[in-house]
PyMOL CGO cylinders between C-alpha atoms (Angstrom):
from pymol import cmd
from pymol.cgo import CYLINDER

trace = [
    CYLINDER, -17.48, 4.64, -12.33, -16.66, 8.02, -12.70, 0.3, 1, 1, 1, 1, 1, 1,
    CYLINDER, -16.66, 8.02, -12.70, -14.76, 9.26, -15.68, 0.3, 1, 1, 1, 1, 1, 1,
    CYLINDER, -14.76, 9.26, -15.68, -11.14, 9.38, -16.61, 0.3, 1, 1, 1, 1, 1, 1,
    CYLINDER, -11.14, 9.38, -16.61, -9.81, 13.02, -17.60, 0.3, 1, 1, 1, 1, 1, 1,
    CYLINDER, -9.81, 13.02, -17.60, -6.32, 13.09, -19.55, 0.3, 1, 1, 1, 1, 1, 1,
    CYLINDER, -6.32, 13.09, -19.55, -6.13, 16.70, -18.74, 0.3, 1, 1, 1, 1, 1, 1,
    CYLINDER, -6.13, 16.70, -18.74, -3.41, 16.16, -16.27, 0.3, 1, 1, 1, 1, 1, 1,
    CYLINDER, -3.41, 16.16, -16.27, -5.18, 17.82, -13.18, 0.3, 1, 1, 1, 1, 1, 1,
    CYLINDER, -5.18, 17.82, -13.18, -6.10, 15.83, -10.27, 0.3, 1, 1, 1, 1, 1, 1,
    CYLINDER, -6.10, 15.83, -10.27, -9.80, 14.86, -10.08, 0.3, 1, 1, 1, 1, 1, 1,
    CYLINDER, -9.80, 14.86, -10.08, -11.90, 14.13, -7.16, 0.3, 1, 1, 1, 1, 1, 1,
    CYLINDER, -11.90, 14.13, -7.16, -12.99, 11.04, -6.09, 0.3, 1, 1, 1, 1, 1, 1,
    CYLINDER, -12.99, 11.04, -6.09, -16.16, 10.14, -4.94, 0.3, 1, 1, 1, 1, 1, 1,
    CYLINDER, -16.16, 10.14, -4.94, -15.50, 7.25, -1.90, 0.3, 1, 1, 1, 1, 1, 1,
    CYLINDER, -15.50, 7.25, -1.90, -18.05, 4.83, -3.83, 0.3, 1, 1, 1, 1, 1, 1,
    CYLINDER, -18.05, 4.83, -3.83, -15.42, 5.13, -6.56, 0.3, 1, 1, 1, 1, 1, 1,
    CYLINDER, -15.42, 5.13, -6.56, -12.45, 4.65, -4.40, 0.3, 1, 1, 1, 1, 1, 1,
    CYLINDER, -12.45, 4.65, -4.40, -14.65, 1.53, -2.26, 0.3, 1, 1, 1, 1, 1, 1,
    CYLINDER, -14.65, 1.53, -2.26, -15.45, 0.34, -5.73, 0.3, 1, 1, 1, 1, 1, 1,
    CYLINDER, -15.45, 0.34, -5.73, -11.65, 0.16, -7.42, 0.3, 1, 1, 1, 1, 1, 1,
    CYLINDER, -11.65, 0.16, -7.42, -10.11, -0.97, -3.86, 0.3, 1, 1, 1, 1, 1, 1,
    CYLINDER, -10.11, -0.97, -3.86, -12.24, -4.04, -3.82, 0.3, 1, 1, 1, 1, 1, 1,
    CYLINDER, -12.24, -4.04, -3.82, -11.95, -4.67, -7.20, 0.3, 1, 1, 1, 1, 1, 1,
    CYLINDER, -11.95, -4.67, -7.20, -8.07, -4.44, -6.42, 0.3, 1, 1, 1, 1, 1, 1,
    CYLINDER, -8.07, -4.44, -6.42, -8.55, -7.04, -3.79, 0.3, 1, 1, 1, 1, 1, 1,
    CYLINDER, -8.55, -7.04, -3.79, -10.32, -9.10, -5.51, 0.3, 1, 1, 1, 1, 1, 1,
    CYLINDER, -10.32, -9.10, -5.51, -7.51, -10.10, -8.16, 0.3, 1, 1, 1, 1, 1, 1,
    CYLINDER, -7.51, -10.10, -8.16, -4.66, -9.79, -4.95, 0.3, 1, 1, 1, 1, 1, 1,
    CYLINDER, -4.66, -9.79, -4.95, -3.55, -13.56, -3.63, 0.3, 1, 1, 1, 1, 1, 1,
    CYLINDER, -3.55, -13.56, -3.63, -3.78, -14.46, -0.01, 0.3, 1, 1, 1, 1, 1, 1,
    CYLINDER, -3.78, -14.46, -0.01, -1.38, -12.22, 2.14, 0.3, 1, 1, 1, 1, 1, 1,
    CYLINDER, -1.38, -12.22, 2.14, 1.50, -13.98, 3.75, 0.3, 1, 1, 1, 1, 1, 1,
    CYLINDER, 1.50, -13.98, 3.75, 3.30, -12.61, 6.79, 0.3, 1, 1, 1, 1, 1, 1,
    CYLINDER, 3.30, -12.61, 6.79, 6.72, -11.33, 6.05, 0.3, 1, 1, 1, 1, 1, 1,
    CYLINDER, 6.72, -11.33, 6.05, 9.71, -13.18, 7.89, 0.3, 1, 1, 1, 1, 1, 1,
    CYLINDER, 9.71, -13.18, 7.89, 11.22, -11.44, 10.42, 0.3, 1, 1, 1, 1, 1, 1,
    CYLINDER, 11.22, -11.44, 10.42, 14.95, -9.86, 9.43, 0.3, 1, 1, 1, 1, 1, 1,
    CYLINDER, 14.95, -9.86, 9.43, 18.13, -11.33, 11.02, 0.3, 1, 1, 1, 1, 1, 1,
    CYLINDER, 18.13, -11.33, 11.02, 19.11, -8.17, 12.09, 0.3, 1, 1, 1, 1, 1, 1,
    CYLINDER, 19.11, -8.17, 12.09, 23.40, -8.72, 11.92, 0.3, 1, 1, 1, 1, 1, 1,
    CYLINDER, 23.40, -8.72, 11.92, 25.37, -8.47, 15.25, 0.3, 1, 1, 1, 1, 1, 1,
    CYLINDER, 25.37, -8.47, 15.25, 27.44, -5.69, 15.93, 0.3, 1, 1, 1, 1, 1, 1,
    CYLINDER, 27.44, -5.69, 15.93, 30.40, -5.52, 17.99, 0.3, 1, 1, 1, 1, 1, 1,
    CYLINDER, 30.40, -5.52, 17.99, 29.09, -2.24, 19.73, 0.3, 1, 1, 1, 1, 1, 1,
    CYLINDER, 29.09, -2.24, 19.73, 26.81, -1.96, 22.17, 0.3, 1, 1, 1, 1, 1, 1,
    CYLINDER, 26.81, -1.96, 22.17, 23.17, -0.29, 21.04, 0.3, 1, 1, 1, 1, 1, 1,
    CYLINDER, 23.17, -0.29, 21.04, 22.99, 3.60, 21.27, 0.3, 1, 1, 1, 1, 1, 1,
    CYLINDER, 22.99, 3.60, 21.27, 20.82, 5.45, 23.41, 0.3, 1, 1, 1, 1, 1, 1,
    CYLINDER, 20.82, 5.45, 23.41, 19.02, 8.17, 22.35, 0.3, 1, 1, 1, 1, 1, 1,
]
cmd.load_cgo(trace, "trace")
């Protein structure tokens, strides 16, 4: 793992380093549930065209 500056600059990242933290990210992340659609509210007006 590469290391962590505190110099405030942006370092690069290598994309083992990025693979590594995403799947270690993943790892800890529960099962992903599919959001429930929104009820959009009805409008008295009819819908604008563009």
């Amino acid at each position: 793992m590469a290391r962590e500056f505190t110099t405030g600059k942006a370092q690069a990242v290598t994309p083992e380093d990025f693979n590594e933290r995403v799947k270690r990210l993943l790892a800890n992340k529960p099962e992903s549930v599919a959001p429930e659609p929104k009820i959009r509210a009805k409008t008295g007006r009819p819908p604008q065209k563009a």
